[in-house]
C-alpha positions as CSV (number, residue, x, y, z in Angstrom):
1,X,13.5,-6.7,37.5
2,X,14.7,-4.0,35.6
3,X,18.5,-3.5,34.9
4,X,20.8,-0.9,34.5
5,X,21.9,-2.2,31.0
6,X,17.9,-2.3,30.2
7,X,17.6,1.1,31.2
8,X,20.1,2.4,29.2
9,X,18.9,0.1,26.0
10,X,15.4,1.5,26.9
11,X,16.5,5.0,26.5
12,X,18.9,4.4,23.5
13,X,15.7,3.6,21.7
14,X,13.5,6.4,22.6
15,X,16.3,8.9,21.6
16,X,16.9,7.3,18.2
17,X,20.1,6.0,19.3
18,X,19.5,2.6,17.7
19,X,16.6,1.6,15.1
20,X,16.2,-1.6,13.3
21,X,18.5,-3.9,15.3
22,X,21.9,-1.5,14.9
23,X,23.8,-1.1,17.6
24,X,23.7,2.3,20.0
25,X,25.2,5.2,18.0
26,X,24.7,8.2,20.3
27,X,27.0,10.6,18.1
28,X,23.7,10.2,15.6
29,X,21.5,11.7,18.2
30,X,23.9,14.7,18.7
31,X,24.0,15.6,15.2
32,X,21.3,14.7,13.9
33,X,18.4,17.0,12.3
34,X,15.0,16.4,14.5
35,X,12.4,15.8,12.3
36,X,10.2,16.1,14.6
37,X,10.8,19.5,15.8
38,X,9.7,20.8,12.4
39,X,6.0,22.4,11.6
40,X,4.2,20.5,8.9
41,X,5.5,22.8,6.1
42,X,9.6,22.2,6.9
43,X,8.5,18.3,7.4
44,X,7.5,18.7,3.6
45,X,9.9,20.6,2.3
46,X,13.2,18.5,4.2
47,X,11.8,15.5,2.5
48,X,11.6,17.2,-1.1
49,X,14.5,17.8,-3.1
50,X,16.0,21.4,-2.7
51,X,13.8,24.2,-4.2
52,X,10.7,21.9,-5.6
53,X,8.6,22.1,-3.1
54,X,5.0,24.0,-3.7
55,X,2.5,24.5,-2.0
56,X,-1.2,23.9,-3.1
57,X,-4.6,25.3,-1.5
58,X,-2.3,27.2,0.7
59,X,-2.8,29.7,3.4
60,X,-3.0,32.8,0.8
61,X,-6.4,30.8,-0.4
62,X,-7.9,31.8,2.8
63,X,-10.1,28.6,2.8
64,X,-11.0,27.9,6.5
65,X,-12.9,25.6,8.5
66,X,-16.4,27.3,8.2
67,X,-17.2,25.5,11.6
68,X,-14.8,26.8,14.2
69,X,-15.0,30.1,14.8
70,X,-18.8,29.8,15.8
71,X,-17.8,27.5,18.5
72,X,-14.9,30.0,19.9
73,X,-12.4,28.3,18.2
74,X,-9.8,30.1,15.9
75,X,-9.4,28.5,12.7
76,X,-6.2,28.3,10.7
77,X,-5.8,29.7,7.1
78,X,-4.3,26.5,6.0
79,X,-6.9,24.2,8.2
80,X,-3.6,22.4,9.8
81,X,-3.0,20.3,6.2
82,X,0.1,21.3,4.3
83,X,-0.8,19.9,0.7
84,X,2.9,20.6,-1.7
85,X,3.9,19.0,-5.1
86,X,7.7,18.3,-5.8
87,X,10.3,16.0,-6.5
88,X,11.9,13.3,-4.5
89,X,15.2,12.6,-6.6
90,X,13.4,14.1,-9.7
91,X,10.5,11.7,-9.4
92,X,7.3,13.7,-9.1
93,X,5.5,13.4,-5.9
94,X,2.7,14.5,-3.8
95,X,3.4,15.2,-0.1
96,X,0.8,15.7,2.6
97,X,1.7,16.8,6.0
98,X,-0.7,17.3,8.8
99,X,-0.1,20.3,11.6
100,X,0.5,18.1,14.6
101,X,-0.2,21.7,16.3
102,X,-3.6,22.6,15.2
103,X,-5.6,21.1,17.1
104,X,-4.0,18.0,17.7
105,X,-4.1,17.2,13.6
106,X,-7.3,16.8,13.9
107,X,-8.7,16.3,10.4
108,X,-12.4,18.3,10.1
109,X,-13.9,19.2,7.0
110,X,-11.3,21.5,4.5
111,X,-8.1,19.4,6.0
112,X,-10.1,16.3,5.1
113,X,-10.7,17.7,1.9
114,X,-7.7,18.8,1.0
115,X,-6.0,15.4,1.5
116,X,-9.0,13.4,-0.5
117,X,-8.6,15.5,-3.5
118,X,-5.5,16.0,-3.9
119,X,-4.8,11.8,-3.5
120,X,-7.5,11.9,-5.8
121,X,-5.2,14.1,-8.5
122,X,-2.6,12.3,-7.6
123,X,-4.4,9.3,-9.0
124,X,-5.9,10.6,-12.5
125,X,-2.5,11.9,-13.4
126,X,-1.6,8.0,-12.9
127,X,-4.1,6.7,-15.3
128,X,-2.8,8.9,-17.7
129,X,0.6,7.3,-17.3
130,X,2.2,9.5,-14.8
131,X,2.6,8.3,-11.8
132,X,2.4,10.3,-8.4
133,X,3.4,9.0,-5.6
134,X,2.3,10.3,-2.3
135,X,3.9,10.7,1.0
136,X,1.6,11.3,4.1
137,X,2.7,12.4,7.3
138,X,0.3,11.3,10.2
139,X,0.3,13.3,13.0
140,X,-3.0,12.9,13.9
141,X,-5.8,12.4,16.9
142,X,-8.0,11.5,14.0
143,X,-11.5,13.2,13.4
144,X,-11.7,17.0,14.6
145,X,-14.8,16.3,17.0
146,X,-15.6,20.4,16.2
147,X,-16.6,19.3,13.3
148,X,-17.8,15.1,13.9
149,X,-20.2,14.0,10.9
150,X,-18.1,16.1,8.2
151,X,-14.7,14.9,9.6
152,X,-16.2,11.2,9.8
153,X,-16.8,11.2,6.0
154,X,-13.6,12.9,5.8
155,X,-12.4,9.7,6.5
156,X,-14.3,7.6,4.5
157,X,-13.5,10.3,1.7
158,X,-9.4,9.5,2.4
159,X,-9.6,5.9,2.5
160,X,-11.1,5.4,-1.0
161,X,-8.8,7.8,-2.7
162,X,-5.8,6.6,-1.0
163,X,-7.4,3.1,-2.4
164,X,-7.7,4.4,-5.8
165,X,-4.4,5.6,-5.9
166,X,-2.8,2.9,-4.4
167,X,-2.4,0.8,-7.3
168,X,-1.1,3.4,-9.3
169,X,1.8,4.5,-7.5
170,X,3.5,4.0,-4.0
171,X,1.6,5.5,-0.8
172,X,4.2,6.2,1.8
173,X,2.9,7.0,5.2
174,X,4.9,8.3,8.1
175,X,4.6,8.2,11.6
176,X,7.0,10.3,13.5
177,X,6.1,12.4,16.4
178,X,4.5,11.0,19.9
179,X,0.7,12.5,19.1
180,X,0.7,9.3,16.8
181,X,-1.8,8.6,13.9
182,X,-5.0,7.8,15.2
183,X,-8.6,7.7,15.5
184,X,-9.8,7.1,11.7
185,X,-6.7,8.6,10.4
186,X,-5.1,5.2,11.3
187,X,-7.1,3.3,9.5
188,X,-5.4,5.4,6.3
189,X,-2.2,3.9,8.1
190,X,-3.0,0.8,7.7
191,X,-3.9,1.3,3.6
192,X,-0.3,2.7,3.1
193,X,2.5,0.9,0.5
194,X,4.8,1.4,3.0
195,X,4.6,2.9,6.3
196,X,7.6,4.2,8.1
197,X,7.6,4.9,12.3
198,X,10.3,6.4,14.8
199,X,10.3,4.9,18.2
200,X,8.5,8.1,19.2
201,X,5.6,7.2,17.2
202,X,2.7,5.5,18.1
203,X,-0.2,4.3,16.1
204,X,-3.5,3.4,17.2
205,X,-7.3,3.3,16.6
206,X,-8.2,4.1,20.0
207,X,-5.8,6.1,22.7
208,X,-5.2,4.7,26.0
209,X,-7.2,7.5,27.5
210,X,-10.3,7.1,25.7
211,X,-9.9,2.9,26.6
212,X,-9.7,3.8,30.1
213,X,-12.5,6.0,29.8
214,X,-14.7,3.6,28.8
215,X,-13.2,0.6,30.1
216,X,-11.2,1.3,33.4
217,X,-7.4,1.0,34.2
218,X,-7.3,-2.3,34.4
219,X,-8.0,-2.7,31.0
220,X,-5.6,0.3,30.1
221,X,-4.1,2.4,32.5
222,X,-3.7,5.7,30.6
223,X,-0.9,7.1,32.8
224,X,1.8,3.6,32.0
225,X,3.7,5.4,29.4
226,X,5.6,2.2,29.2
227,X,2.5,0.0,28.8
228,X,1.3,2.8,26.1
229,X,4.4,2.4,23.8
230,X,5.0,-1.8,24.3
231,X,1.0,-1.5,22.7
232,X,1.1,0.9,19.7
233,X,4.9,2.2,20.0
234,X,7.0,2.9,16.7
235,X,9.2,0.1,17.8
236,X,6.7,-2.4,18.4
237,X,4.7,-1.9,14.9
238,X,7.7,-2.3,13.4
239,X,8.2,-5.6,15.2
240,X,5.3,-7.4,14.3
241,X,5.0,-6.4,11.3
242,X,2.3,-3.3,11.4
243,X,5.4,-1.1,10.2
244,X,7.9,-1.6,7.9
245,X,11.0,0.6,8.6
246,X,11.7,1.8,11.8
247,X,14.5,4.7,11.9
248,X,15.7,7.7,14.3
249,X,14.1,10.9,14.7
250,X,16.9,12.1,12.0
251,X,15.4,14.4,8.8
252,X,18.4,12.8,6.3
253,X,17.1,9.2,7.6
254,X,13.4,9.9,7.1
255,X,14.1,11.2,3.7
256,X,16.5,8.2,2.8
257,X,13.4,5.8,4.0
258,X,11.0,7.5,2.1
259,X,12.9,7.3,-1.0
260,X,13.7,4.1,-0.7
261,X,9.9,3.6,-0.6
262,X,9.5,5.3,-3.0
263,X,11.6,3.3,-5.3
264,X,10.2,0.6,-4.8
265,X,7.1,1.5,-7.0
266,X,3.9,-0.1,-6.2
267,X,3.3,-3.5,-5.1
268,X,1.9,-6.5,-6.5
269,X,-2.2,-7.3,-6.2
270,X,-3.0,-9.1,-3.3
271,X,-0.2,-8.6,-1.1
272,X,-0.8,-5.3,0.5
273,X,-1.1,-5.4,4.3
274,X,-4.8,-4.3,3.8
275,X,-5.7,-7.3,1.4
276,X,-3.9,-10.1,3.5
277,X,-6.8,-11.6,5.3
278,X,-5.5,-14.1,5.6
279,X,-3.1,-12.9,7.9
280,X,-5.4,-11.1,9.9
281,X,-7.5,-14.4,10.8
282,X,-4.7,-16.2,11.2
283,X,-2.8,-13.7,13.6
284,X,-6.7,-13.4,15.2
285,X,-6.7,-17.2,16.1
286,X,-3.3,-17.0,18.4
287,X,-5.3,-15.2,20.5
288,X,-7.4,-16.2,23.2
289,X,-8.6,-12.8,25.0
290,X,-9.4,-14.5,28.4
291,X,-5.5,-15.2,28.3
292,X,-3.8,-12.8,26.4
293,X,-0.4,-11.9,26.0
294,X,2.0,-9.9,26.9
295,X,2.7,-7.0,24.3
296,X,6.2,-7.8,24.0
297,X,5.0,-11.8,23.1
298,X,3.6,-10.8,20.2
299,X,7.0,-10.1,18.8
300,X,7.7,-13.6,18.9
301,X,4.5,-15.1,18.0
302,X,3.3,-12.8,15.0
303,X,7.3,-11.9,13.4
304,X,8.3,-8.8,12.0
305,X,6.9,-9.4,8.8
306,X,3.0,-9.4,7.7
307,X,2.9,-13.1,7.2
308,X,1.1,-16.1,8.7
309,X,2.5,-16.7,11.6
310,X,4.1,-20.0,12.5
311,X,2.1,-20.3,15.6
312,X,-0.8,-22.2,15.6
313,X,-4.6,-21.9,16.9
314,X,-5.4,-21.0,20.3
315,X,-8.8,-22.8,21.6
316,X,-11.0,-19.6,23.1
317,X,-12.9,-19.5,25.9
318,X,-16.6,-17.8,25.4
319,X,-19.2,-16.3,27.9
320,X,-19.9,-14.5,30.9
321,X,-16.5,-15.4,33.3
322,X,-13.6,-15.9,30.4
323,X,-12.4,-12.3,31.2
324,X,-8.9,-12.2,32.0
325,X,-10.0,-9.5,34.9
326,X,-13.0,-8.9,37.0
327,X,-15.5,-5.9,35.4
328,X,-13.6,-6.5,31.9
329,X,-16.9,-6.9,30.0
330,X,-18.6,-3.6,31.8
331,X,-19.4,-1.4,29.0
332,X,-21.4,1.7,28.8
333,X,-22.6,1.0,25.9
334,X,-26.4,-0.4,25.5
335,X,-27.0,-3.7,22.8
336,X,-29.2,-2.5,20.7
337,X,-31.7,-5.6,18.6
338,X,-32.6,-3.5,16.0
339,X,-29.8,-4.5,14.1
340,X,-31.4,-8.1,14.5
341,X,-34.5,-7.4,13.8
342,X,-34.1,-5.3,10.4
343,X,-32.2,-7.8,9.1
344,X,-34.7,-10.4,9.3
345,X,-37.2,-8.5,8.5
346,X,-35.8,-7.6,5.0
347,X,-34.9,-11.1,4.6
348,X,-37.6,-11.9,2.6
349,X,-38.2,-15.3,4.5
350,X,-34.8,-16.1,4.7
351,X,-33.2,-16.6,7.9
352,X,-30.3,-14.7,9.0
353,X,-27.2,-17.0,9.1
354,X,-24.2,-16.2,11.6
355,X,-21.0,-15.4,9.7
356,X,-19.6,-15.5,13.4
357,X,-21.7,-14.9,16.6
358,X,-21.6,-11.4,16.1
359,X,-22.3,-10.9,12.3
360,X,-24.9,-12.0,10.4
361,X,-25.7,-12.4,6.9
362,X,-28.8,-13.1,4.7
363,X,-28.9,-13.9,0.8
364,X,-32.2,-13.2,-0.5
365,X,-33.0,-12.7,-4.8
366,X,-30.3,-10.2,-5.7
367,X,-29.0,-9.2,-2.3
368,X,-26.4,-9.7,0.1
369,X,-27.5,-8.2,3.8
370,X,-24.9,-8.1,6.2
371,X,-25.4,-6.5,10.4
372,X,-22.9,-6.5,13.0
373,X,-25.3,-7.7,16.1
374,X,-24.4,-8.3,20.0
375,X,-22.9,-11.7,20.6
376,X,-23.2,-11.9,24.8
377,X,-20.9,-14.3,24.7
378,X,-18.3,-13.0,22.4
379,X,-14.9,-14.0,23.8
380,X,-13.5,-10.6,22.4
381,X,-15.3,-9.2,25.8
382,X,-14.9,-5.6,24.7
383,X,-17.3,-6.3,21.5
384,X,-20.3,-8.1,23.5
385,X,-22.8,-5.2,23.0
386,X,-22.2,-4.8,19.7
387,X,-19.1,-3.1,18.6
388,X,-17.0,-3.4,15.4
389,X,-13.7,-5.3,17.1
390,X,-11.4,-7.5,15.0
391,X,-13.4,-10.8,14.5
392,X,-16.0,-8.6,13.2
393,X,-13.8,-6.6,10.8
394,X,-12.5,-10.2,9.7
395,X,-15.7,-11.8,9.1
396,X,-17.0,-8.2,7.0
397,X,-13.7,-8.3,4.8
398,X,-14.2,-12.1,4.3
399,X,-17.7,-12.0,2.9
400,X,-16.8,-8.8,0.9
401,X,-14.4,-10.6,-0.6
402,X,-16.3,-13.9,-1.3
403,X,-19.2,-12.2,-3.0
404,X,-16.9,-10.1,-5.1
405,X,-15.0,-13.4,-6.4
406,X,-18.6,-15.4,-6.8
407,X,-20.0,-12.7,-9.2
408,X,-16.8,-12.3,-11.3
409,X,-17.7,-12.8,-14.6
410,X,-21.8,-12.1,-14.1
411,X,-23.9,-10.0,-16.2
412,X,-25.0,-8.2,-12.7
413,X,-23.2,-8.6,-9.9
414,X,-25.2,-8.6,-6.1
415,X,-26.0,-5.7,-4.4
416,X,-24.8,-5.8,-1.2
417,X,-26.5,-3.5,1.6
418,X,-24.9,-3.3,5.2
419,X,-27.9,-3.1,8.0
420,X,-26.4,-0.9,10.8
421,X,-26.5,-0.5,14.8
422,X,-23.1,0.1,15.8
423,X,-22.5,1.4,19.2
424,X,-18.9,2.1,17.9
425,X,-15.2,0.0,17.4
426,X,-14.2,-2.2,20.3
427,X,-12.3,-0.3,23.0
428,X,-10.0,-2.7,24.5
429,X,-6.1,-3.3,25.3
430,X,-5.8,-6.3,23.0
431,X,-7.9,-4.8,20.2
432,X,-5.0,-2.1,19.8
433,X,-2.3,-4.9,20.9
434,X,-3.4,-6.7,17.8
435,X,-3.9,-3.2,15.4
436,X,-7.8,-2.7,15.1
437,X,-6.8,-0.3,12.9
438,X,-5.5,-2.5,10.6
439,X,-8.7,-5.1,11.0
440,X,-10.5,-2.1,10.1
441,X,-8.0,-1.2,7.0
442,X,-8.8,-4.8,5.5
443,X,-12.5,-4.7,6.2
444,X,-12.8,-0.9,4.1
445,X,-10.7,-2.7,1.4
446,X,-12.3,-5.8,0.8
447,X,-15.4,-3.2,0.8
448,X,-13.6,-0.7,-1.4
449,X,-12.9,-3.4,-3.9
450,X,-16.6,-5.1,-4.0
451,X,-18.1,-1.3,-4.9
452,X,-15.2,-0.6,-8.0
453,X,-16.0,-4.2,-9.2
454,X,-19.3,-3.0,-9.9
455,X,-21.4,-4.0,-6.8
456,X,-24.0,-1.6,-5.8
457,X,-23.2,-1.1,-1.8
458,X,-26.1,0.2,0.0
459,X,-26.5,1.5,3.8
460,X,-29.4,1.5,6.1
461,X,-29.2,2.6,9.6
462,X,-31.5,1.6,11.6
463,X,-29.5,2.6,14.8
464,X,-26.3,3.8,15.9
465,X,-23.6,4.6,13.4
466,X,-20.8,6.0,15.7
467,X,-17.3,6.4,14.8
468,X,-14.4,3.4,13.5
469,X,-17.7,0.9,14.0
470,X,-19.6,3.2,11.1
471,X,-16.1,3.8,9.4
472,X,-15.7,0.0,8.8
473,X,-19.8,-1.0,8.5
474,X,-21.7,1.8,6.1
475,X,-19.9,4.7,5.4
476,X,-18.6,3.5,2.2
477,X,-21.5,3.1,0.2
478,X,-22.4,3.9,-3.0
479,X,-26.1,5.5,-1.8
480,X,-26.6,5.8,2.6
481,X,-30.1,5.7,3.5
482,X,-31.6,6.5,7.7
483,X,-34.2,6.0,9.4
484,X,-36.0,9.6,9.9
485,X,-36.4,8.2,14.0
486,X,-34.6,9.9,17.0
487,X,-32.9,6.4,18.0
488,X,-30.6,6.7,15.1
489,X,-27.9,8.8,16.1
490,X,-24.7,9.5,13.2
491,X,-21.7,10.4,14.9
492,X,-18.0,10.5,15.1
493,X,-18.2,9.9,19.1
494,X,-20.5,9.7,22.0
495,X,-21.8,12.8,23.1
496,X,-20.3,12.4,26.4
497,X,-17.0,11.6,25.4
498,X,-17.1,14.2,22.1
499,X,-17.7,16.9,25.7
500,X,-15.1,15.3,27.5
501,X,-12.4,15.8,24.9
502,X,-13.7,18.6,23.7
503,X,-14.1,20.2,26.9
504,X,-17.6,21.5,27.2
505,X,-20.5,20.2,29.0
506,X,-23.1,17.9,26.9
507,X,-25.4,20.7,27.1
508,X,-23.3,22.9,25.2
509,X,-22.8,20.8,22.8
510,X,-26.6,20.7,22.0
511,X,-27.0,24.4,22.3
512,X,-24.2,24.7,19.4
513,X,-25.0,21.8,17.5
514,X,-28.5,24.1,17.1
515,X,-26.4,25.9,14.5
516,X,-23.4,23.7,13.3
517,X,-25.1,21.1,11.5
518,X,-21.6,18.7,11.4
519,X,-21.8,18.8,15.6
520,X,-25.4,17.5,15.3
521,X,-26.5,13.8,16.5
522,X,-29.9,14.6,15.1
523,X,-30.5,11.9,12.0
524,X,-32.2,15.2,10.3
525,X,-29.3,17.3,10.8
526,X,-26.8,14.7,9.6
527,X,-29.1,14.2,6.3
528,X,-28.3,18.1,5.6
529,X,-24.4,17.6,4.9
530,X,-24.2,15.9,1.5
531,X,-24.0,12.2,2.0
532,X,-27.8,11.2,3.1
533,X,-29.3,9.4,0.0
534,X,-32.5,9.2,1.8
535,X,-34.3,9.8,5.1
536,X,-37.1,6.9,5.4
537,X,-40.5,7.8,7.8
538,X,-41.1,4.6,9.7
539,X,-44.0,3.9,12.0
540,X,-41.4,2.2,14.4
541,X,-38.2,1.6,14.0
542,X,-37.3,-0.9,16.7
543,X,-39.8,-3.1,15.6
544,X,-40.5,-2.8,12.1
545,X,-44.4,-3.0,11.0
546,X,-45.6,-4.6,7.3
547,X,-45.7,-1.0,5.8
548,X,-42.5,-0.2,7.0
549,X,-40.7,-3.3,5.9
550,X,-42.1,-2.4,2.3
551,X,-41.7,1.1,2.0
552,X,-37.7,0.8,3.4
553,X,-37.3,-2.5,1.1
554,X,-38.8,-0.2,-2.0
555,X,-36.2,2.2,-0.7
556,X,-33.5,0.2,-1.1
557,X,-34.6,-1.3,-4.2
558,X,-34.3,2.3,-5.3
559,X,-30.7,3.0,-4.2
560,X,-29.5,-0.1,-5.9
561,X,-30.7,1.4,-9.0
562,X,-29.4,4.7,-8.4
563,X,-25.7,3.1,-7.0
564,X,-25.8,1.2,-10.4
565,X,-26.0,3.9,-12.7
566,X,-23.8,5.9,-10.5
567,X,-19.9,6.6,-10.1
568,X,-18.0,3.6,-8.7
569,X,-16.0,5.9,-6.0
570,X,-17.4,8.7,-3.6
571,X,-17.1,11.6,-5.9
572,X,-20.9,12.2,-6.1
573,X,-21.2,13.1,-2.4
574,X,-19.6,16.8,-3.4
575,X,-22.2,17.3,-6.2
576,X,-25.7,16.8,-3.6
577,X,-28.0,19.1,-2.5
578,X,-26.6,19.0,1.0
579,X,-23.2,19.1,-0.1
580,X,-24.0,22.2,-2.0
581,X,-25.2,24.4,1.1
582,X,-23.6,22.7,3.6
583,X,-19.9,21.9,1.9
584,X,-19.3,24.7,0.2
585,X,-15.7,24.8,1.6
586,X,-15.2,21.1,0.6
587,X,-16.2,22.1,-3.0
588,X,-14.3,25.1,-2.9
589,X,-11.0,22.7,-2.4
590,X,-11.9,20.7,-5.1
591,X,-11.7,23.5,-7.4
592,X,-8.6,25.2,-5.9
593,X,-6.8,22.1,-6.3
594,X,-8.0,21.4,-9.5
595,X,-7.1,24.4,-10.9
596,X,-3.2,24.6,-8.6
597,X,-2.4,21.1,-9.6
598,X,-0.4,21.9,-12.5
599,X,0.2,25.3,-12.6
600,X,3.6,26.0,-12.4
């Protein structure tokens, strides 16, 4: 039963009246400066020091969204992204600050852009010996579904610069306001140095709506506000250790967290939150989804910190019947075999072998093939058809990093080449209990790291490549080659959900994806936007003949040379064909920002 005393304690903390264990200071609440009342360009500016703040790629540049007006939509001249250079106590710093207004934060083509390159500045001026850091504000839905494939590789685009600047200087990323960081954009969350959350935050791969959507209210009621914020609330990040300072919605507060961030420089190799698998698999293993706990249990059995926890293994139940509520496993989702069968039939002889149930691996002369399959029996219920959930990101990061650490030291190191048919990330209550988003973070480094070691990373999709399931599986390889069939469909989100949220019917979305090549799920379309390195003619792609077995295994042998010869980071997708016609605002960023970064 609830009390009167946990009432007022409940309220204390979503007003800011008490962060990080203090006691209730309401007089902080009265005069404090909202932080979150501000626009994106005052959230910059409050946490720079007075009069340094300037603004890059800005709205006199004029450089919109090419892909919303066409679909009624009005763009914005800065495309909701507030890129500014400054100081933070005379330290140099980059800030980034998303426009929690524009269209929910959603990031689409020029916002991603914008954010890429200039962490990608940020980064060069550190080789060079002067460090940037950055500060990110995430107020995010995640991918601008306006504008799906070229906000997807937005994403992919963010993650490996925030990764390359990363060990250069700190990455601060804050979460202040109730719309949250997620979809993809978490993912960058979970890359962060330091991330720093006000009770009002939330963070989150997947939104309680879009869970019950596709899994019911049982499995998350999207109208429990309470049940919303004791799964990805400010507060409960920060207690188990997904967060590391929790503070008021106060401006002075922010900016004395982020400093103090900032001051701590960057952190040693190997003990980012992103490369601490072994945290991951051991948090994973106190789980037992058929049985899962309470959101608030976690507190206890996981710590505040990003350590192994002290509790041990819980034995899990698998199959048909181990869900902890009746209908729990419905999906509407399809499994797909091709997956399966592509993977065996490159194999070169070899059988498959089972990383886990769900993830498969073959070693042939030279190369490392890795799928994510369907696993019936799965006992993470919401990944049975499958879906990247957190076992899977575990077992991807874990053999990324094995076969990076085997071929230390040889004169060529594997290629590795990820077979894909992903329906999409897991949607489930315990996925986002336990941060997906940050199972997915670990899985895109451990990948990051095995492509700037030197290991050409090749992608075929044979299937589906939808959303945080092609975000952690694929989309950041060195060369991305399709199958040229009309069952491989390249998205950001199901076309029925992309309508939902987007409000249109499915049928409009076809009618305008006839001209906005980015709103597409047509593999042909897709291959016109820059990052196709190849779209392979098959006789039949769910069951692959002799012919096609050899021309897509020639194919590949091809990409690996190419990814060999070829930059170690994503830079080449701005400098296609594709890219050319088709991301002619992206490259138009690059050069703006190029050319702004150091003027003065």
């Amino acid at each position: 039963m609830t009390t009167t005393t946990d009432t007022a304690a409940e309220t204390a903390r979503a007003l800011g009246a008490t962060s990080d264990g203090r006691g209730v200071d309401w007089q902080r609440v009265l005069h404090r400066e909202s932080f979150l009342e501000l626009d994106a360009l005052a959230r910059a500016q409050v946490l720079l020091d007075d009069g340094s703040a300037r603004v890059l790629c800005g709205p006199f540049e004029r450089l919109e969204s090419p892909w919303l007006e066409p679909q009624d939509v009005t763009p914005q001249s800065d495309d909701g992204v507030v890129i500014a250079r400054g100081t933070i106590d005379g330290t140099a710093v980059l800030v980034v600050s998303i426009e929690q207004d524009f269209q929910g934060g959603g990031i689409g083509e020029v916002s991603g852009a914008k954010i890429a390159q200039a962490l990608r500045l940020a980064a060069a001026d550190g080789r060079t010996g002067t460090p940037v850091p950055a500060v990110l504000l995430l107020e995010t839905g995640g991918v601008r579904l306006q504008e799906g494939n070229l906000g997807l590789n937005a994403v992919a685009e963010i993650c490996s610069a925030l990764l390359e600047l990363r060990p250069l200087a700190p990455v601060v990323g804050v979460v202040a306001g109730s719309v949250g960081s997620f979809g993809g954009v978490s993912i960058a969350t979970g890359l962060c140095t330091h991330v720093i959350v006000t009770p009002e935050a939330r963070i989150g791969l997947n939104g309680a709506a879009v869970i019950e959507q596709e899994a019911g209210a049982e499995e998350f009621d999207s109208t429990d506000r309470r049940l919303i914020w004791a799964v990805d609330g400010g507060e409960q990040r920060r207690l188990t250790g997904l967060a590391d300072t929790l503070v008021a919605d106060d401006a002075d507060e922010l900016r004395d967290a982020v400093r103090r961030a900032i001051s701590a420089k960057t952190a040693s190799p190997g003990s980012y939150r992103s490369e601490r698998l072994d945290v991951l698999e051991a948090r994973l293993a106190t789980l037992d989804p058929a049985d899962p706990p309470e959101p608030s249990q976690l507190r206890e059995m996981w710590g505040d910190t990003y350590d192994v926890p002290s509790t041990g293994k819980t034995p899990r139940r698998r199959g048909s019947g181990s869900e902890p509520h009746s209908d729990a496993a419905h999906s509407s989702m399809q499994p797909s075999e091709r997956g399966r069968r592509w993977i065996t039939a490159l194999a070169d002889g070899t059988t498959p072998r089972p990383v886990i149930g769900s993830v498969l691996r073959a070693d042939t002369d030279g190369i490392v093939y890795l799928a994510v399959v369907p696993d019936p029996d799965n006992p993470f219920y919401r990944a049975r058809q499958g879906q990247v959930g957190l076992t899977e990101c575990a077992a991807l990061a874990r053999a990324m990093r094995e076969i990076t650490a085997q071929d230390e030291g040889a004169t060529e190191r594997r290629a590795i080449v990820a077979v894909v048919d992903l329906p999409s990330q897991a949607y489930g209550r315990i996925e986002e209990m336990a941060g997906l988003h940050q199972a997915i973070a670990t899985a895109i480094d451990a990948t990051e790291a095995a492509r700037v070691a030197g290991h050409p990373l090749v992608t075929l999709v044979v299937g589906q490549a939808l959303s945080g399931g092609f975000l952690t599986h694929g989309l950041q390889a060195s060369q991305i080659l399709a199958l040229d069939d009309p069952g491989v469909q390249i998205h950001a989100m199901h076309k029925q959900a992309a309508a939902h949220i987007t409000m249109r019917t499915v049928e409009q979305l076809d009618e305008l994806a006839k001209t906005i090549p980015p709103l597409s799920y047509d593999v042909r379309d897709w291959a016109t936007l820059g990052f196709c390195d190849g779209l392979l003619e098959v006789d039949d792609a769910e069951s692959p003949t002799d012919r096609d077995i050899t021309n897509v295994a020639q194919a590949i042998s091809d990409a690996i040379a190419r990814a060999r010869s070829g930059p170690t980071d994503l830079s080449n997708r701005l400098d296609s064909q594709g890219a050319e016609k088709n991301r002619k605002a992206s490259r138009a960023v690059r050069d703006t920002l190029a050319r702004q970064w150091n003027e003065h």
